[in-house]
C-alpha positions as CSV (number, residue, x, y, z in Angstrom):
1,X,-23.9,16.2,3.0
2,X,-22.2,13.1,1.2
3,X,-23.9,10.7,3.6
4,X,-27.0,10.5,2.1
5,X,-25.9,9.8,-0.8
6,X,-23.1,7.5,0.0
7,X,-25.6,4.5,-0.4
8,X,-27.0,5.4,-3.7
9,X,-23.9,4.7,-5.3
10,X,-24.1,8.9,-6.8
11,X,-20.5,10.2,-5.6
12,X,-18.6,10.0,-8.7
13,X,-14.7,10.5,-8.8
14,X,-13.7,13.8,-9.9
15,X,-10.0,13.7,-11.0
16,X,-10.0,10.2,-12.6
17,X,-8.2,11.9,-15.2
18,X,-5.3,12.3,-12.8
19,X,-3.0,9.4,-11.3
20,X,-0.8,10.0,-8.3
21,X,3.0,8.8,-9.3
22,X,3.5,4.8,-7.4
23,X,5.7,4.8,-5.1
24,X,8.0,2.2,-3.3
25,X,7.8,0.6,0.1
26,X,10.9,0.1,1.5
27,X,12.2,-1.9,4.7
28,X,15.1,-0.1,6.4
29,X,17.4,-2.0,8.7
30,X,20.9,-1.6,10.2
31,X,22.8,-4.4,8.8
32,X,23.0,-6.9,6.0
33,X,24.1,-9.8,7.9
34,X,22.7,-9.7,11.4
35,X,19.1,-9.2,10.7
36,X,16.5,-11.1,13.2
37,X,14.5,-13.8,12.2
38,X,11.2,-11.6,13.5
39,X,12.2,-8.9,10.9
40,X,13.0,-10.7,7.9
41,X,9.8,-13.1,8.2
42,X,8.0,-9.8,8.4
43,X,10.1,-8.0,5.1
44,X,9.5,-11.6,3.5
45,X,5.4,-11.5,3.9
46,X,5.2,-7.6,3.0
47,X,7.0,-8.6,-0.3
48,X,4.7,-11.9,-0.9
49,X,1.4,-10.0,-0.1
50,X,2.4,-6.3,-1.9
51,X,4.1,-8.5,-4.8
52,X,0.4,-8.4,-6.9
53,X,-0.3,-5.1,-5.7
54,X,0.2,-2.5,-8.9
């Protein structure tokens, strides 16, 4: 049904009026002080590259 007119450009959004919440991304990890260079390179990029995301 929506296929055809995918390319037109004719689906519209219907509830612009209405915004989900934002929510947080969080990284999870066992301890403070013993955290593996792998996995803190890898918190450090997702905070660089989500940082502009709003």
């Amino acid at each position: 049904m929506v296929n055809a007119d995918l390319p037109s450009g004719a689906p519209v959004g219907s509830m612009s009026a209405f915004r989900s919440t934002g929510l947080g991304i969080f990284a999870i990890h066992p301890t403070r002080h013993c955290v593996a260079h792998k996995v803190r390179a890898l918190i450090d990029f997702l905070s660089k590259a989500l940082s502009c995301v709003s």
